[in-house]
N, C-alpha and C positions, 0 to 999 in steps of 0.2 A: 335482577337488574331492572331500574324503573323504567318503562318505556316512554320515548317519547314523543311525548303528544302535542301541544299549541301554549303560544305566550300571546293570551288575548292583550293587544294594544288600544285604548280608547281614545285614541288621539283629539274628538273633536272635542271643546272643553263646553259645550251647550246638551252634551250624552248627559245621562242619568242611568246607572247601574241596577236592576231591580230583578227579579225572581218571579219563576214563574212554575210550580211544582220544581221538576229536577232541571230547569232551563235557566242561563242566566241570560235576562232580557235587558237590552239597550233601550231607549227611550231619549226623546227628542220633544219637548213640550208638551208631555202627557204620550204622545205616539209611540207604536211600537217600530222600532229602526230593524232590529234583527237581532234571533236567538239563539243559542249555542246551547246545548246539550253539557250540562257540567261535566258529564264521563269524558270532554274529549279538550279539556282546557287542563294547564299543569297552571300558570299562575296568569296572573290578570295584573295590568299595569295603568292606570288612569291617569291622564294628563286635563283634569279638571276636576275645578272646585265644587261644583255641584255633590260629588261622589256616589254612595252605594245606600241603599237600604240595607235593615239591618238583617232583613230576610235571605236578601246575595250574602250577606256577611254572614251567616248560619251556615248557606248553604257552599260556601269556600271552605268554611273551617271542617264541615262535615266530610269535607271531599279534598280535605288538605293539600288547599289550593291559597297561595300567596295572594296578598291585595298590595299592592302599593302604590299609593297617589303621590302625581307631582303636578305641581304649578303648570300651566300650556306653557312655558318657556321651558321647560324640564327643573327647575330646582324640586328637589324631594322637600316633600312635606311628611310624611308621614309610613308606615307599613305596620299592615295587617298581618298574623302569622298562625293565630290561632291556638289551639291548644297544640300543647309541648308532644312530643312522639319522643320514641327512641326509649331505651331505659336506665335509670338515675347512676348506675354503677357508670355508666358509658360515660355522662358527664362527670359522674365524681373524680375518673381518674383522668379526664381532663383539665380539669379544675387542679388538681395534682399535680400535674406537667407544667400546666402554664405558671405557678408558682417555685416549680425547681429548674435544676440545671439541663431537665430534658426540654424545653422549651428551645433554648438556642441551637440544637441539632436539627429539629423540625423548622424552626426559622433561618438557619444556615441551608437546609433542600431547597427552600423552597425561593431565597435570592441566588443560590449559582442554577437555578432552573432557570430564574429572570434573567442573568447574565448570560444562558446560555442559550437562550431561546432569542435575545437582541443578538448577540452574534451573528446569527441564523441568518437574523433580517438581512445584518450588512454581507455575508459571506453571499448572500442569494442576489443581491442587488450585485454584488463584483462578477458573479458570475454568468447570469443572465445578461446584465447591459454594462459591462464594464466602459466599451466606449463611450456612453453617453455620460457618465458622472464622472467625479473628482476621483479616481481613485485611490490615489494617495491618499487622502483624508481620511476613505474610507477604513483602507488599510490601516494606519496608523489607528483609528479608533477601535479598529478590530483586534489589537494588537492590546491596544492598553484594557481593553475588557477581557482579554487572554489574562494579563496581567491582576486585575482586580479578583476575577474568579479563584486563581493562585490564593490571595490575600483570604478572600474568602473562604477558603478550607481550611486555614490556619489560626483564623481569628477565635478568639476564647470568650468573647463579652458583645452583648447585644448594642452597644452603642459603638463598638468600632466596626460591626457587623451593619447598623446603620450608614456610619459614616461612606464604608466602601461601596452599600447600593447607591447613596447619593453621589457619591461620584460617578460610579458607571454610568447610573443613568443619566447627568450632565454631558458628558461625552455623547452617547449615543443618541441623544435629542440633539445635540450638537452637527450633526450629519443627518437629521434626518431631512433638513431640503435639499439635501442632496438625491435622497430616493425617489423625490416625487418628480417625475420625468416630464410630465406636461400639465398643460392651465399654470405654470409657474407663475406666470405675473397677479393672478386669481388667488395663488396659493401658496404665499409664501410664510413662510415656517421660520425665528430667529431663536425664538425660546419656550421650552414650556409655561403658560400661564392658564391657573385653574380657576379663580376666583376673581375677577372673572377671565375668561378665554376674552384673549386680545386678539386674536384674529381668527380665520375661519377653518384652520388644519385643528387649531387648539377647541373651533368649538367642537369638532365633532370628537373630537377622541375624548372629550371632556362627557360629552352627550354616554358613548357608545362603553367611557368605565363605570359611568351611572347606571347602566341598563346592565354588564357584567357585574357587577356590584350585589346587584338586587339577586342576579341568575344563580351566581353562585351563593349567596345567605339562605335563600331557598333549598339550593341542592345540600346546605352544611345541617340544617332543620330538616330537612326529608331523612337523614341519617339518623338524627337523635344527637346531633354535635350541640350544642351553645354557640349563634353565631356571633357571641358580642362578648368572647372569650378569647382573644387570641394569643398567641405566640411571638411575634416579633412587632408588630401594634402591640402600645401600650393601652389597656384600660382605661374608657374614657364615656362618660353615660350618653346614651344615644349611639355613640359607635361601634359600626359590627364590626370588630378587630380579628374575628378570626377568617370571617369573608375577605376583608382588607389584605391577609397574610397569603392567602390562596390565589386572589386575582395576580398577585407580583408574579405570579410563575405563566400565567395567560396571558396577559398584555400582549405582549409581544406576536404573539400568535394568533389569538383568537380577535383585537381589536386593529394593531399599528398593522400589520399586512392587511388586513382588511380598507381602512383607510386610507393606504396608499393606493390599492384597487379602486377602491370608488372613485379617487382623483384622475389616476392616471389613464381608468378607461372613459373618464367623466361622465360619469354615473351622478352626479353630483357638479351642481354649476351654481357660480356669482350671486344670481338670483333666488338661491335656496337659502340666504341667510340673510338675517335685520341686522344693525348695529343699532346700539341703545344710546342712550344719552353719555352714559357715563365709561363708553368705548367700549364695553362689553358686544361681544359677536356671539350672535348664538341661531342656531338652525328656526327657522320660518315653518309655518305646520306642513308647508308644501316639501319643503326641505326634510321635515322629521317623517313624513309619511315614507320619502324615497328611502332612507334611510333604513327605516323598520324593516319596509318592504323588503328592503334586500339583505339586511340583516337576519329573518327568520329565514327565507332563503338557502343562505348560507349554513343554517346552523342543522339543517337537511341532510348539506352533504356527509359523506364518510368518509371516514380515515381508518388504518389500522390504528391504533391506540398501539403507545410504543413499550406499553409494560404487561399489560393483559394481552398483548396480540390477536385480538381481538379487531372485529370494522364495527366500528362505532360512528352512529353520527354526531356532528359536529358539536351540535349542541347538548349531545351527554356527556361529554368532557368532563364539564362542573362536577355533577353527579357521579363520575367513573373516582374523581379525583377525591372527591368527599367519602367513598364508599373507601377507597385504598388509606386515607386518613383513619378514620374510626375502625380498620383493622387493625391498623399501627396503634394506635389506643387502646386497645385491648387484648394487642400482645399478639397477635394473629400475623403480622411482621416485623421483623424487627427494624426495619427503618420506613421511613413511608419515603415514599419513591414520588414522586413531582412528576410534571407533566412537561416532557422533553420533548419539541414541536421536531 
C-alpha cells in the first residue's frame, strides 16, 4: 500500500518551481522561499503561470510525482505525469473492457456508489438536524434516489445508465440548500452551475472536484491504470474519463460533506471570494489558501475503509480505490467494489 505523504500547493502565482539536488525549491524573484525534500511530496499542484524548471520536472518524474498547473483562479491549464508505470498487460485488458460489455458493470458500481453515498448526505442531515430543515423535501428526495438506484441495477445500456445519474443527481442538488444550516443568506444554493460557478457554494465544490479530479488521475497512474480511458465517460482528447468515472463514487463524501462543514462551522466567509465581470464566483487566494489548508487537513484523518476493513487515512481512499479497480482488471476480483461512505 502507497503511504501517504503531502499534496505540495503553490498557491502564490509570483512562486517559481526549481531543484535543488533531491529538494524541490520555491523561489520568489530569484530568492529562495522554501525546500521540501522530494521523498516527502506525492504530487505537486501550481496555481501560476510562471511554472517549473525542467530540472523539478526530471526530478517529479524520477520520484513519480504528479505536476499540474492551474491559472491563480484555479482553471487547469495543464498536467505533468511522467513516464507510464504499471505493466502493458494491465492496460491491454483495460482497453478491452472499456470497448465491451464489461464496461457498463464497472460503470453501473460505480453510479449506485454515487446514489448511494448522496443518500447518506440526506439520511445524515434528517437525522442529526431533523428540526432545522424541510424534512419532507428531504425525505421525498431520499425516496426517489431509493428509487433511481432500483433503476440503476436494472438498466442494460450506458445512456439510460447516464440518464438515471442525471436525474438523481438533479434532485439531490435540489435539497442541497437545505443542508447548509447557517451563513444562508451568504450561501445560497438554487442550482448546480460549473462553467462558470454562479455563486459561492458552486465555487467551491467546483474548486474542491478540480483538486479530487487531479488526486485521483494520480492515484489511477500510480496503479499502472490509463487515466484518459474510462468506463462510463465517453472518450474525449484531453479528458481523463476514467478519473471522471471514479470521482462519481466520492463526491458525495470526500468533497459535498465536506463543504457543507466548512459553511456551516464557517470555516469559510463572504469575503473569501471575488465575482468577475461576467457573474462567475470563484474563491480569492485568501479564500483558496483556507481552503487547502483544511482540506489536506482533512485528508489525515482515518476511517475504516468499508471493504478492506482496514483505517485508512482519508486521503488514501483514491489510491485504496484505484488498487481494488486494477485487481478487478486482472481478474483478482470478480467485481470491483466502489467506495460506500
Amino acid at each position: 500500500m502507497r503511504k501517504l505523504l503531502n499534496t505540495l500547493y503553490i498557491t502564490n502565482e509570483n512562486f517559481y518551481l526549481s531543484r535543488e539536488r533531491e529538494n524541490f525549491v520555491i523561489k520568489e524573484d530569484g530568492k529562495v522561499f522554501k525546500r521540501f525534500p522530494a521523498h516527502i511530496i506525492e504530487s505537486i499542484v501550481c496555481f501560476s503561470y510562471i511554472g517549473a524548471s525542467p530540472s523539478a520536472i526530471e526530478l517529479a518524474n524520477t520520484n513519480q510525482i504528479s505536476l499540474t498547473f492551474l491559472t491563480p483562479e484555479g482553471r487547469f491549464c495543464g498536467r505533468y505525469i511522467g513516464t507510464t508505470n504499471g505493466n502493458v498487460l494491465l492496460r491491454r485488458e483495460q482497453y478491452r473492457i472499456a470497448d465491451d460489455g464489461r464496461s457498463l458493470q464497472i460503470a453501473k458500481r460505480c453510479i449506485e456508489a454515487k446514489i448511494i453515498n448522496s443518500r447518506k448526505v440526506l439520511l445524515r442531515t434528517l437525522r442529526d438536524h431533523r428540526d432545522k430543515v424541510n424534512a419532507t423535501r428531504l425525505e421525498v428526495a431520499e425516496t426517489y434516489l431509493k428509487k433511481q438506484l432500483f433503476l440503476c441495477k436494472q438498466v442494460d445500456n450506458k445512456d439510460s445508465l447516464r440518464g438515471i445519474e442525471g436525474d438523481a443527481a438533479r434532485m439531490y442538488f435540489q435539497c442541497f440548500d437545505d443542508i447548509i444550516l447557517y451563513q444562508k443568506e451568504d450561501f445560497v444554493f438554487v442550482t448546480r452551475s460549473k462553467r462558470p460557478p454562479l455563486n459561492r457554494v458552486n465555487a467551491i465544490l467546483s474548486y474542491l472536484y478540480t483538486l479530487l479530479t487531479y488526486e485521483v488521475q494520480s492515484a489511477l497512474e500510480s496503479v499502472g491504470l490509463d487515466s484518459y480511458v474510462g468506463f462510463f465517460h465517453t472518450d474525449r482528447p484531453g479528458r481523463a474519463s476514467l478519473a471522471l468515472d471514479m470521482i462519481e463514487e466520492l463526491r458525495p463524501y470526500l468533497v459535498d460533506r465536506f463543504v457543507i462543514t466548512l459553511i456551516n462551522r464557517k470555516q469559510i466567509a463572504p469575503q473569501d471570494f471575488e465575482i468577475k465581470e461576467n457573474g462567475a464566483v470563484l474563491l480569492n487566494k485568501k479564500g483558496r489558501d483556507k481552503v487547502l489548508t483544511l482540506w489536506q487537513k482533512r485528508k489525515h484523518s482515518e476511517i475504516i475503509h468499508p471493504f478492506i476493513g482496514e483505517k485508512v487515512p482519508i486521503g488514501l481512499i483514491p489510491y485504496v480505490q484505484a488498487q481494488l479497480l486494477s485487481r478487478h482488471i486482472r481478474k483478482d476480483l470478480e467485481s470491483y467494489p466502489p467506495f460506500l461512505s
